[in-house]
C-alpha positions as CSV (number, residue, x, y, z in Angstrom):
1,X,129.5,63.5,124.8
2,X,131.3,63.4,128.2
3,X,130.8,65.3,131.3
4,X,133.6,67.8,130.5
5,X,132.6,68.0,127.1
6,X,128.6,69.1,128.1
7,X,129.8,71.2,130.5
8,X,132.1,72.8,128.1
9,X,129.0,73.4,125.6
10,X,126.3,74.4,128.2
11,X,128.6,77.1,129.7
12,X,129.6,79.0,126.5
13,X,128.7,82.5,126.0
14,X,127.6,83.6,122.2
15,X,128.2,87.2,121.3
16,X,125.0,89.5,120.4
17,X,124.7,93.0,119.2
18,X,125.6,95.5,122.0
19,X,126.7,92.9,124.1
20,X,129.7,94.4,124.6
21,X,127.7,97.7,126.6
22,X,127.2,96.3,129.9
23,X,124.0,97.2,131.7
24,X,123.6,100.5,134.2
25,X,125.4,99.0,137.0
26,X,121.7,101.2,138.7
27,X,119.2,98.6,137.3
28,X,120.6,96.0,138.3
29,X,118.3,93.7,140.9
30,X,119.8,94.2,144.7
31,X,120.4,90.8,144.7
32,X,123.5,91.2,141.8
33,X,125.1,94.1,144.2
34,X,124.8,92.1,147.6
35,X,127.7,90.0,148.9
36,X,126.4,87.0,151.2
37,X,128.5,86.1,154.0
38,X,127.6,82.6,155.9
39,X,127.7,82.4,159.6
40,X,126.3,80.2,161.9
41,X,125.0,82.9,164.7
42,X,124.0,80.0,167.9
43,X,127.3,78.5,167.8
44,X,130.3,79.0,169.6
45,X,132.9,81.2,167.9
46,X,136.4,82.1,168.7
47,X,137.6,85.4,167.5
48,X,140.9,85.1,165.9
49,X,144.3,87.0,166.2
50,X,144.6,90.5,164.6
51,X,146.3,89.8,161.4
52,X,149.6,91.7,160.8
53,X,151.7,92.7,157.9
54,X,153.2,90.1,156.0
55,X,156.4,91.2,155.9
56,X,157.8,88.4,153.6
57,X,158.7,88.5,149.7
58,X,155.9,87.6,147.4
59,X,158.9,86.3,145.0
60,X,160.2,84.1,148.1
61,X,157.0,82.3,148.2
62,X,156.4,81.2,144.7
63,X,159.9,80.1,144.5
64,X,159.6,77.6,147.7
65,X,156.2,77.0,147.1
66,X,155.6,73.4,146.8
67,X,152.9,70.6,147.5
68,X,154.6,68.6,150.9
69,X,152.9,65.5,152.7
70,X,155.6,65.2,155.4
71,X,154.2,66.4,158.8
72,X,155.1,66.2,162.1
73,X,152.1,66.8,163.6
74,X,152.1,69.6,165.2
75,X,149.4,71.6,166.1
76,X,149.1,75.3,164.6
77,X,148.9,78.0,166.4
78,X,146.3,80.6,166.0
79,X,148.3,83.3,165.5
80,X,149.4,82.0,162.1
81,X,146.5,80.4,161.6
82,X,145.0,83.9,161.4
83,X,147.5,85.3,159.1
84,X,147.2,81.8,156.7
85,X,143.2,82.5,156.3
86,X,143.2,86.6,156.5
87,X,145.9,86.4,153.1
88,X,143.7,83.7,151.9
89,X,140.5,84.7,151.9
90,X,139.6,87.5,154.9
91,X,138.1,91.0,153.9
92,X,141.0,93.0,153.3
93,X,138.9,96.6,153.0
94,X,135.6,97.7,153.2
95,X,133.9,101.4,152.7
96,X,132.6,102.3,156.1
97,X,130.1,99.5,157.2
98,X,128.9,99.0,153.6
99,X,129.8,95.3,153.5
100,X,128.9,95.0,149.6
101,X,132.1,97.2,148.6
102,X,134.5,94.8,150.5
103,X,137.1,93.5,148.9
104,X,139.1,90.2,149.2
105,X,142.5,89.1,148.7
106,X,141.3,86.9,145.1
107,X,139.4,87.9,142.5
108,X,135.9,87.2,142.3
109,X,133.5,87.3,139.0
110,X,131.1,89.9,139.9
111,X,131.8,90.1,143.2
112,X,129.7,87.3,143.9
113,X,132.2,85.4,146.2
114,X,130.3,82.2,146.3
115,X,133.2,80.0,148.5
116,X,133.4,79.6,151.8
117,X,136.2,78.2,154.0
118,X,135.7,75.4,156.8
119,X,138.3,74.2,158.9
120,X,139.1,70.5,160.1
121,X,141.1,70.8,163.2
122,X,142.6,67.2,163.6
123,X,145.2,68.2,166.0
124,X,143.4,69.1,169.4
125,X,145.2,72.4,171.1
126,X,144.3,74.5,174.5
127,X,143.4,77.0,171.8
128,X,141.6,74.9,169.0
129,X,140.2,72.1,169.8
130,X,139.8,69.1,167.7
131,X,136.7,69.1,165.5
132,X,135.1,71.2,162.4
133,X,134.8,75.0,162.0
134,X,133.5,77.8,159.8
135,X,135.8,81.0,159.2
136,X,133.5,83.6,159.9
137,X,135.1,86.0,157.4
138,X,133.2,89.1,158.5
139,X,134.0,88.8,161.7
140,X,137.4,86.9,161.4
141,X,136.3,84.6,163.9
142,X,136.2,81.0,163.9
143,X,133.0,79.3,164.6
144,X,132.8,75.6,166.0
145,X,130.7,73.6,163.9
146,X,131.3,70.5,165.9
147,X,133.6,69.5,168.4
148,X,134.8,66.3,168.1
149,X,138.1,64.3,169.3
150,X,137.8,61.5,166.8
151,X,137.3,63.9,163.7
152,X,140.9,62.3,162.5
153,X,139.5,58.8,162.1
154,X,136.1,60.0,160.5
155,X,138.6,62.2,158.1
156,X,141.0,59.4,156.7
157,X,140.7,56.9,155.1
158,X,136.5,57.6,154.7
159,X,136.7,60.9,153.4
160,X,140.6,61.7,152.7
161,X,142.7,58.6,152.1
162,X,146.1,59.9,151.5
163,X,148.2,58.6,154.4
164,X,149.3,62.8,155.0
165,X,146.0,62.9,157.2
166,X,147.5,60.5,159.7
167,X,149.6,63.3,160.9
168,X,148.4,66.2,159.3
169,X,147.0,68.4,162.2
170,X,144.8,70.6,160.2
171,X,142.3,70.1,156.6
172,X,140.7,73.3,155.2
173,X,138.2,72.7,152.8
174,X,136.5,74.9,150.0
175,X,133.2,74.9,149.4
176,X,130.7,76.6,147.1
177,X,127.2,78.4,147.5
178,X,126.4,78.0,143.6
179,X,123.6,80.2,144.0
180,X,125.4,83.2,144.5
181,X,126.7,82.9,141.4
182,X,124.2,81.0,139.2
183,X,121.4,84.3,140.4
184,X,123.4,86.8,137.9
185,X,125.6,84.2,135.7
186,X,123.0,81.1,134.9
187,X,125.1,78.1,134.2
188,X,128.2,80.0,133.5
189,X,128.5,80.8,136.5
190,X,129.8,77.4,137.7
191,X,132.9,78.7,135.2
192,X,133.8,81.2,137.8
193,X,133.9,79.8,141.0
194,X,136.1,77.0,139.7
195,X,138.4,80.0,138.2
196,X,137.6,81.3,141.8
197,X,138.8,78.5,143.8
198,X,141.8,78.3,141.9
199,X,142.8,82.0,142.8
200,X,141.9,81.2,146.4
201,X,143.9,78.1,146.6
202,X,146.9,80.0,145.4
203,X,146.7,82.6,148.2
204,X,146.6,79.5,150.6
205,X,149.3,77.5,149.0
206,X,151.7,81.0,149.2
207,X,150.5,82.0,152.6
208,X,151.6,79.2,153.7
209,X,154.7,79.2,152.5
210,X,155.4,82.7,153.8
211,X,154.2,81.6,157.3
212,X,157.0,78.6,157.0
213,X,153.9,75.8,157.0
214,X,153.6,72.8,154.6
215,X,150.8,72.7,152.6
216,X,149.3,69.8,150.1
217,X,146.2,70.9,147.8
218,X,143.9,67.5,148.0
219,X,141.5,67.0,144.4
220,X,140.6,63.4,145.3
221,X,138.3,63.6,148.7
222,X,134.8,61.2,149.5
223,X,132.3,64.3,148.3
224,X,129.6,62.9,150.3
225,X,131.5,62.1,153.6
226,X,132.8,65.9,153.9
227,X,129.0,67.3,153.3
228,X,127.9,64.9,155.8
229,X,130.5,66.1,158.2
230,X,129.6,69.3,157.5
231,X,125.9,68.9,157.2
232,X,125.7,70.4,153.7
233,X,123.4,69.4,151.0
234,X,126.2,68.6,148.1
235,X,123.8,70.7,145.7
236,X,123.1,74.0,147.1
237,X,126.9,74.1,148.5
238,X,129.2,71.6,147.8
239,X,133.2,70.7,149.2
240,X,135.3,71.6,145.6
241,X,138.6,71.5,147.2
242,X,140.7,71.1,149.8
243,X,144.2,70.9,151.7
244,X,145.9,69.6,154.2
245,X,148.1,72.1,156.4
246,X,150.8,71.2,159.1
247,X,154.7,71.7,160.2
């Protein structure tokens, strides 16, 4: 049997009796009602522009939407770099400060919201330097994981090897906490957030388009260079998917 195939089979649901009553939302353990939010607290963080309305036609996008490798390399600006990750994947509404009823702009099973969003600046600015950072969604604030000049040549070809990263000036990568999901789920969990980082790569591929940037979704990545890079264990979290961003 083949890896998809297993997965396939050890993911399945099977119906039972009254399975279709879903359990008082009440008993459910806290940990099934909480959303977690990552941060890094000690590092430095840089508070993003207030996002603004959109004011550009959903149709537009998914007609010019398309997967481009041609960059000039240009930096990107935070002011659209705000508006590219707040349509992606920022908290979009919240009750009061009762984080666990936020909401995002992509569906999540659950309301587990097991991905989180790091940042490859490759392109040194006076407002982002070159290096790797988190997106703080809570706070919509970018925080610097490492700041590092060369991050370009320890990117491509080691970890990306599509010649786009020689110019490309920016690489967001999705990851996933499994364990947010696997705690209510079990194994089909793993389901969801790959439905999940589907819905969130949409948002990004159409936000971009909106904000007039190129965008190139990237499946084939070194796994184990990126979670070094971004000191993650490859287990508990681990890089799914990624894209390159530019002008």
């Amino acid at each position: 049997m083949s890896i998809a195939e297993n997965f396939y089979q050890s993911t399945k649901v099977k119906y039972k009796k009254g399975f279709e009553k879903p359990p008082d939302f009440s008993d459910w353990p806290q940990e099934w009602k909480t959303i977690y939010f990552k941060s890094y607290p000690r590092l430095p963080r840089i508070f993003l522009p207030k996002p603004v309305k959109m004011d550009f036609p959903l149709g537009e996008s998914l007609i010019i939407r398309r997967s481009e490798r041609d960059f000039d390399g240009r930096a990107i600006n935070l002011k659209d770099l705000s508006q590219l990750l707040f349509y992606s994947a920022g908290v979009t509404e919240k009750k009061g400060e009762n984080w666990n009823s936020s909401h995002r702009p992509y569906p999540s099973g659950g309301a587990r919201f097991p991905l989180e969003v790091y940042l490859f600046s490759l392109k040194g600015s006076q407002e982002l330097k070159a290096g790797i950072y988190h997106y703080n969604v809570k706070e919509h604030s970018l925080e610097e994981v490492l700041k590092e000049d060369s991050i370009r040549e320890q990117i491509y070809p080691e970890a990306v090897w599509q010649k786009m990263m020689l110019k490309a000036p920016l690489l967001l990568a999705i990851s996933a906490v499994f364990y947010r999901n696997t705690m209510k789920y079990k194994e089909r969990g793993h389901r969801y957030i790959l439905f999940e980082a589907g819905h969130l790569g949409q948002n990004i591929y159409l936000s971009a388009a909106a904000l007039n940037l190129k965008c190139c979704g990237i499946g084939g990545f070194g796994d184990d260079k990126l979670h070094e890079l971004l000191d993650v264990d490859g287990k508990g979290e681990a890089v799914l998917y990624s894209f390159a961003i530019g002008r």
